[in-house]
VEXKOL-675833 format. One record per residue (C-alpha): x, y, z; residue in three letters. Coordinates in Angstrom, 3 decimals, m for minus. Layout:
<rs>
        u        v        w residu
        X        Y        Z    ala
...
</rs>
This chain:
<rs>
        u        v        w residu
    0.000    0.000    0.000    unk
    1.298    3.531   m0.644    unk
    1.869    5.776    2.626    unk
    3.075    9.429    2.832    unk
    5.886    8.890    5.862    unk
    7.102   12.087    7.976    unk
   11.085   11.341    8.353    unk
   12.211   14.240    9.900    unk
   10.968   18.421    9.365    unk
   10.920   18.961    6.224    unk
   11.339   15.459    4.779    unk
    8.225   13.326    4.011    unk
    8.496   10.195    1.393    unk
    6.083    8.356   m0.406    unk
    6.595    5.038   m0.035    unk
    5.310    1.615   m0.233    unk
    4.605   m0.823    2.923    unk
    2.925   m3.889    3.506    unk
   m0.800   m3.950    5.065    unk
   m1.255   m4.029    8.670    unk
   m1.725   m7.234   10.307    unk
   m5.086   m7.414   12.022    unk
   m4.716   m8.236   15.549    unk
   m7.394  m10.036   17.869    unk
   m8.721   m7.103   18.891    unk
   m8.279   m4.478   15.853    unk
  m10.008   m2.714   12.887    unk
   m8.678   m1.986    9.282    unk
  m10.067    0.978    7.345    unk
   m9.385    0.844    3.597    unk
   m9.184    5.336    4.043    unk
  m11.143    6.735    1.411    unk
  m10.827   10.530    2.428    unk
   m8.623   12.393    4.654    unk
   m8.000   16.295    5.254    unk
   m5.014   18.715    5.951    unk
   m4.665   20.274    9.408    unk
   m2.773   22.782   10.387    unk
   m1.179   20.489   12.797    unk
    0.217   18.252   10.147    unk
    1.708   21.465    8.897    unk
    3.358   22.229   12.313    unk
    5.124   18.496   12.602    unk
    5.902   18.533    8.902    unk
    7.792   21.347    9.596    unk
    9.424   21.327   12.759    unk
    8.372   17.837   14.375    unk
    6.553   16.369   17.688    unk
    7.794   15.633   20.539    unk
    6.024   12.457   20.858    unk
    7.873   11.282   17.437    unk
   11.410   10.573   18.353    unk
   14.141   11.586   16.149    unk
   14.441    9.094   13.952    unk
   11.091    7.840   13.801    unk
    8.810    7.630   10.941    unk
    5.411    8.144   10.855    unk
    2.191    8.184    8.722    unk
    0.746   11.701    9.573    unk
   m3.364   12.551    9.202    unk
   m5.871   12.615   11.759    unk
   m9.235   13.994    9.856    unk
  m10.024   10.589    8.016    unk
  m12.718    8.736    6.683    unk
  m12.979    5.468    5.701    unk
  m14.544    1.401    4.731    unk
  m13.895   m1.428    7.296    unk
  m12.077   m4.361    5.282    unk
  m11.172   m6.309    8.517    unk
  m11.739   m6.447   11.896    unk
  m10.030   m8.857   14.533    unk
  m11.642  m12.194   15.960    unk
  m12.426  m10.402   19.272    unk
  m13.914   m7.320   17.842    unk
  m17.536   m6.809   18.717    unk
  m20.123   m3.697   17.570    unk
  m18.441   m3.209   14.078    unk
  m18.433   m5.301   10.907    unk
  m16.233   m5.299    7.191    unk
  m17.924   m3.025    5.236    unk
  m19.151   m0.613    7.928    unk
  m18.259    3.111    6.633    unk
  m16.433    4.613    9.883    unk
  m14.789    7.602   10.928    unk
  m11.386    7.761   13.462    unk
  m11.316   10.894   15.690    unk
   m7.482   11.122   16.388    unk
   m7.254   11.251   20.428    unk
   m7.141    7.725   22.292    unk
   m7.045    8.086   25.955    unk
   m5.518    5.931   28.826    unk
   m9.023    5.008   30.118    unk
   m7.079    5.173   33.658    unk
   m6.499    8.769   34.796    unk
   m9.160   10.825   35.987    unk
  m10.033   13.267   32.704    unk
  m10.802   10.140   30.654    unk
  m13.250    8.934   33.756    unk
  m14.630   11.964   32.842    unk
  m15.452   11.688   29.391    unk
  m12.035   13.943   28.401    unk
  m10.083   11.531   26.424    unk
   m9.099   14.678   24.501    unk
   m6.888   16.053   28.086    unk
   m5.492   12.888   29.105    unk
   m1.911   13.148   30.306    unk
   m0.655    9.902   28.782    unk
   m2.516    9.867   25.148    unk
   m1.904    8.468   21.932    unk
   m2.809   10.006   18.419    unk
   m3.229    8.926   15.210    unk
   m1.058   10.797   12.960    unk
    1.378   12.057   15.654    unk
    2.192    8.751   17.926    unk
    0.304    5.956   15.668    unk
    0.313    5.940   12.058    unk
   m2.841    8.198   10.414    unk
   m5.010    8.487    7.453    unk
   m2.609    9.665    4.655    unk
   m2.038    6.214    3.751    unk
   m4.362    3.414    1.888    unk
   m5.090    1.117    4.932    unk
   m5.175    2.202    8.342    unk
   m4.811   m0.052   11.297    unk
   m7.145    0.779   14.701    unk
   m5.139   m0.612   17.380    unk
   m7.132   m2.349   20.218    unk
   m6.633    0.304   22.642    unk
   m8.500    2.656   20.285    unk
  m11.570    0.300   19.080    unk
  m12.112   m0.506   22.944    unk
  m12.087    3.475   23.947    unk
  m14.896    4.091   21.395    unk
  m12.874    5.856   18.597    unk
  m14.391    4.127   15.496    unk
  m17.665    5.971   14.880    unk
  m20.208    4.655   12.030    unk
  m20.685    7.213    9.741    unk
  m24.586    8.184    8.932    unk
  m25.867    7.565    5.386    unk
  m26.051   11.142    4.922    unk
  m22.443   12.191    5.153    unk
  m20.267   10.955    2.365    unk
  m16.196   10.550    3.316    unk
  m14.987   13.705    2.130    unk
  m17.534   15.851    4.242    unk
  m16.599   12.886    7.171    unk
  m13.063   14.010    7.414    unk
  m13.686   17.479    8.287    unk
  m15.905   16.490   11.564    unk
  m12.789   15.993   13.732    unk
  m11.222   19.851   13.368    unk
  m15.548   20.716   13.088    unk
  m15.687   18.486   16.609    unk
  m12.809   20.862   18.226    unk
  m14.735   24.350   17.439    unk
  m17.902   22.859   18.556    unk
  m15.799   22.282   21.708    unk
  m14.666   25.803   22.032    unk
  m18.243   27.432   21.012    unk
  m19.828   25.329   24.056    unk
  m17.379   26.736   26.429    unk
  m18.654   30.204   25.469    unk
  m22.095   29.184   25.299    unk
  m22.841   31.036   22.324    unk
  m26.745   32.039   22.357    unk
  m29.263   34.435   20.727    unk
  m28.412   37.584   22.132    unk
  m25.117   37.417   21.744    unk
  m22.947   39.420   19.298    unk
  m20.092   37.025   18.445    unk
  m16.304   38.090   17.281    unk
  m14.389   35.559   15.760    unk
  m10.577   36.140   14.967    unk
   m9.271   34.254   12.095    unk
  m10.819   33.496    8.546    unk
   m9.106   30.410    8.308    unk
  m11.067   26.676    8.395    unk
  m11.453   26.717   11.920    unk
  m13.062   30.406   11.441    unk
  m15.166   29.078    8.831    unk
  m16.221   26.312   11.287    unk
  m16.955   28.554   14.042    unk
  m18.983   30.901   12.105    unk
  m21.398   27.551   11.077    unk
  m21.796   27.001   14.838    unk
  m22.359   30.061   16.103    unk
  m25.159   30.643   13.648    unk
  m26.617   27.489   14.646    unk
  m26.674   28.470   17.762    unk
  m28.718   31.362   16.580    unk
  m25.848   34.360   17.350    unk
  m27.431   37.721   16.946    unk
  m24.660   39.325   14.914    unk
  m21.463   37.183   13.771    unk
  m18.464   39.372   13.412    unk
  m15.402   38.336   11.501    unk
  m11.664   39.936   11.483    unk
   m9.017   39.006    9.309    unk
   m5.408   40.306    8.030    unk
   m6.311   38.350    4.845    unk
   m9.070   39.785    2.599    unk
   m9.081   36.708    0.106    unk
  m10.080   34.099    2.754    unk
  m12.194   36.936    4.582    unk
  m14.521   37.547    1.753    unk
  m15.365   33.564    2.195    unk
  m16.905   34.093    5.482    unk
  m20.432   35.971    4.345    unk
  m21.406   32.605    2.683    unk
  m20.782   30.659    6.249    unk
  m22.864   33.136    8.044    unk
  m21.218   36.115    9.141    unk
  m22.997   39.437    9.110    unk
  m19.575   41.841    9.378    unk
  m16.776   41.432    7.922    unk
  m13.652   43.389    9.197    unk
  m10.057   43.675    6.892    unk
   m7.668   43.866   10.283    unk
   m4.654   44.034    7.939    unk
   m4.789   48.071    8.527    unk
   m6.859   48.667   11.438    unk
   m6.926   48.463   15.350    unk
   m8.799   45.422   16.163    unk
  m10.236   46.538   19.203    unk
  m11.455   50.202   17.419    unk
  m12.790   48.336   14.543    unk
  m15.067   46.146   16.983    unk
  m16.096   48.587   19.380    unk
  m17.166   51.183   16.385    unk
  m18.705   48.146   14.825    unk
  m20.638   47.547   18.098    unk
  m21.601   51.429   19.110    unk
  m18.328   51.234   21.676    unk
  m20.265   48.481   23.680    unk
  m17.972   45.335   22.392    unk
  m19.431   42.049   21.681    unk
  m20.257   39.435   24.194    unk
  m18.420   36.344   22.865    unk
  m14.762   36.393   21.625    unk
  m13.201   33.310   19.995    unk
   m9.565   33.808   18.423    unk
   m9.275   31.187   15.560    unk
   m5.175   33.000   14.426    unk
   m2.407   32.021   16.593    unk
   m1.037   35.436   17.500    unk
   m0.490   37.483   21.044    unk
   m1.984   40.499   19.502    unk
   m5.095   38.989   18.983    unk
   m5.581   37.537   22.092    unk
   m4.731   40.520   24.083    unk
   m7.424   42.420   21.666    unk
   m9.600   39.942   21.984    unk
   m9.946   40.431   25.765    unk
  m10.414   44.224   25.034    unk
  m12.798   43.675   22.398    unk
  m15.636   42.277   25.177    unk
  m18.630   43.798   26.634    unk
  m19.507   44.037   29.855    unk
  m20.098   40.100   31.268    unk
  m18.598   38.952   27.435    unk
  m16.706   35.786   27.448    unk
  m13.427   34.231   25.422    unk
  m12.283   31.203   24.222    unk
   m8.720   30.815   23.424    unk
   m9.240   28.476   20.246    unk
   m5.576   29.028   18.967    unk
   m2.588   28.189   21.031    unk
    0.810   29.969   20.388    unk
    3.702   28.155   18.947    unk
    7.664   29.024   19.444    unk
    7.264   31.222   16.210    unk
    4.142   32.969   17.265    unk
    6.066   35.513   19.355    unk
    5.902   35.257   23.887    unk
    4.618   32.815   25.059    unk
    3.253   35.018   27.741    unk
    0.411   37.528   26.827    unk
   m0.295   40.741   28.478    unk
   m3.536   40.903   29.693    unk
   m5.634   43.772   31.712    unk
   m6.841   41.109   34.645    unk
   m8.540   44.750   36.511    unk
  m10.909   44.569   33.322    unk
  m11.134   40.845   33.939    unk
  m12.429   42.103   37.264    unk
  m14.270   44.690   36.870    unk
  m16.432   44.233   33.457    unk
  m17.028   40.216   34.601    unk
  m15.617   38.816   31.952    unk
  m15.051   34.864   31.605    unk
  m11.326   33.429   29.843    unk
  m11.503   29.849   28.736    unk
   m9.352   27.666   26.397    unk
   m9.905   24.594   24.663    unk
   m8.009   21.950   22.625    unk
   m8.831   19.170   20.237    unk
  m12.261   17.165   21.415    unk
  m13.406   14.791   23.618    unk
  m15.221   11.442   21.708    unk
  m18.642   13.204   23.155    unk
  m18.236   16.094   21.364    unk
  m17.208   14.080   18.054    unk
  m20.535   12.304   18.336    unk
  m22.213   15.164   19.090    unk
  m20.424   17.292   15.694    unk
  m21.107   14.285   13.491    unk
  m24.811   14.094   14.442    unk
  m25.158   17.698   13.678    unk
  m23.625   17.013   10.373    unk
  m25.420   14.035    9.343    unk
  m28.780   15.931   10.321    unk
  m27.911   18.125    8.083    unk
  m27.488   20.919   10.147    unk
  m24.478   22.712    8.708    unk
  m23.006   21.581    5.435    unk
  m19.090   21.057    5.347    unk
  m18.464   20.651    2.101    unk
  m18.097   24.281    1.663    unk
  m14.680   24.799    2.958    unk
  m13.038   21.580    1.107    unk
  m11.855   23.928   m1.867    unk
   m9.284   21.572   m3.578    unk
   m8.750   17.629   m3.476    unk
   m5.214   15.831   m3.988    unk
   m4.298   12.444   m4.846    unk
   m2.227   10.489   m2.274    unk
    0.682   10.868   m4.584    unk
   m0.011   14.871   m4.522    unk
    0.612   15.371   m0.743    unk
    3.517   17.442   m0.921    unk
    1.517   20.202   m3.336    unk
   m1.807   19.507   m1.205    unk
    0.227   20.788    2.149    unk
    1.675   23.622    0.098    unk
   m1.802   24.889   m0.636    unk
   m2.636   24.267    2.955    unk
    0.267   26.621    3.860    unk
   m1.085   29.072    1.078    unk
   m3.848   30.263    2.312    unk
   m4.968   30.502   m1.289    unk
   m8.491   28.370   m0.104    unk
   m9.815   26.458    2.676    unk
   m9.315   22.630    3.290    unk
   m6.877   20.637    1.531    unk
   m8.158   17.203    0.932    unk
   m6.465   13.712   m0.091    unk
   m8.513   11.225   m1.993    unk
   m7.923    7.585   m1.739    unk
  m10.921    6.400   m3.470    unk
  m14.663    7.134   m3.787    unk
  m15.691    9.940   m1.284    unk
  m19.569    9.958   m2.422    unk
  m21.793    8.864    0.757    unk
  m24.577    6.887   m1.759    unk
  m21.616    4.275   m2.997    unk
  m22.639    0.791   m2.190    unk
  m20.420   m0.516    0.827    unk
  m18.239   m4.104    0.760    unk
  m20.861   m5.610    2.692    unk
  m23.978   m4.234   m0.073    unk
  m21.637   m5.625   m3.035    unk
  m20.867   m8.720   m1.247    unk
  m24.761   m9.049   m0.767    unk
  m25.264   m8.157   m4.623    unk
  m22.793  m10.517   m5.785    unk
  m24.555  m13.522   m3.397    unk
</rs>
């Protein structure tokens, strides 16, 4: 089978390897779609620490794909299911998993990052992940393209819930990006009064009107914070959520709120992204009531709870998957995925339509 292999920053390598073994107690998912993230951009280029130097792995986390083998002791799925792998397996042990947050557990595992991921034509679900729930059944509705963008949709849906988001609410969202794009969907499900978006980039800004937003605001020349507040009558808007890794935004951000508004910290900071300490007016904190949250990846509740909103129909994904690659194209699908130039970057590896009869429907057509 081919695989696209991370060596080292900067070095990945197409190459061809045997297919998995099953084991007693795994699953093996013939992938049929799988996305770009702008984590796989972030260990393409300078590495993880939980992939030793020296160590080669199969990056790709937002997958979709067919079950073409499952192990003697498997139980719940069967060949020919169509399934989707959210990337975070927890210990099962410590106490966030007991809680449902597989997504904070100290000791974790990943596909893509510390087991092999999607951007390869077979992918092998260890034990460990089939028995902590993290092979999901995709509804009829949602074909496999659409299916690989639940995961990074499962992460905002996260960070919107920590804001609850509601109808009075005038929302600011930071970053025109995919994960912008995302939160935009959500918070007009969730029926925001006004959806504001800012971004340096007026290409991928312009996108945002057909997601929802109501304002769109070019930050590449203005104050952030004077752009909102005139925007807003100089009241500010009552839920923040910064979707572009940068310490300016995020002390804005904090500025930009109304009295009692609150913030999610979607984006984290990286070594390049400037301090790694942000200065932040904690007497405003104080005084105007406002509420500071983060949040990273998702837990497997919220996954099931993103991909029932998608396969309700509830939001449409397909929107933001602007360009498709070939397995053998992954280099030039990450360098559009660094360009900005669209939204998602997908990799085909085979039929991503939803209404394309299964292994277990031909099977029954050929008996």
């Amino acid at each position: 089978m081919r695989a696209a292999v991370f060596h080292e920053p900067g070095v990945m390598v197409l190459e061809d390897r045997p297919i998995p073994e099953v084991g007693r107690g795994d699953v093996l998912v013939r992938m049929r779609a799988a996305s770009v993230c702008g984590t796989d951009l972030r260990i393409s280029r300078h590495g993880h620490f939980k992939i030793a130097p020296g160590e080669h792995r199969v990056q790709g986390h937002e997958m979709a794909g067919e079950i073409v083998a499952i192990g003697d002791d498997v139980t719940g799925h069967a060949v020919g299911d169509r399934v989707a792998v959210p990337p975070n397996v927890g210990c099962g042990r410590c106490a966030f998993c007991r809680r449902g947050l597989n997504n904070m557990c100290p000791d974790y595992e990943a596909f893509g990052v510390s087991l092999d991921g999607g951007f390869q034509e077979y992918l092998l679900v260890p034990e460990i992940a089939v028995q902590r729930g993290n092979v999901f059944s995709l509804p009829e509705t949602v074909g496999y393209a659409e299916a690989a963008l639940v995961e990074p949709f499962s992460c905002c849906l996260r960070g919107v819930r920590s804001v609850g988001v509601g109808p009075d609410d005038d929302v600011l969202v930071v970053g025109a990006g995919p994960i912008g794009a995302f939160t935009v969907l959500l918070a007009r499900l969730a029926g925001a009064r006004r959806i504001l978006v800012a971004n340096r980039s007026r290409g991928r800004l312009e996108r945002m009107t057909a997601f929802g937003a109501d304002t769109l605001i070019d930050a590449g020349g203005r104050d952030l914070v004077a752009a909102v507040l005139a925007e807003t009558d100089g009241r500010g808007v009552d839920v923040a959520i910064t979707a572009a890794s940068s310490p300016q935004v995020q002390a804005d951000a904090v500025q930009a709120l109304a009295t009692h508004g609150r913030l999610n910290f979607f984006a984290g900071l990286s070594g390049t992204d400037g301090p790694a300490t942000v200065p932040i007016d904690t007497n405003r904190v104080h005084y105007k009531g406002l509420t500071l949250t983060g949040t990273t990846g998702s837990s497997n509740d919220d996954y099931a709870a993103a991909l029932a909103i998608v396969g309700e129909g509830r939001v449409d994904l397909s929107g933001l998957l602007t360009r498709t690659f070939d397995l053998d194209d992954i280099a030039e699908a990450f360098a559009y995925a660094s360009s900005g130039a669209g939204m998602k970057a997908g990799i085909s590896l085979g039929s991503d339509t939803f209404d394309r009869p299964t292994a277990r429907e031909q099977a029954g057509a050929l008996a």
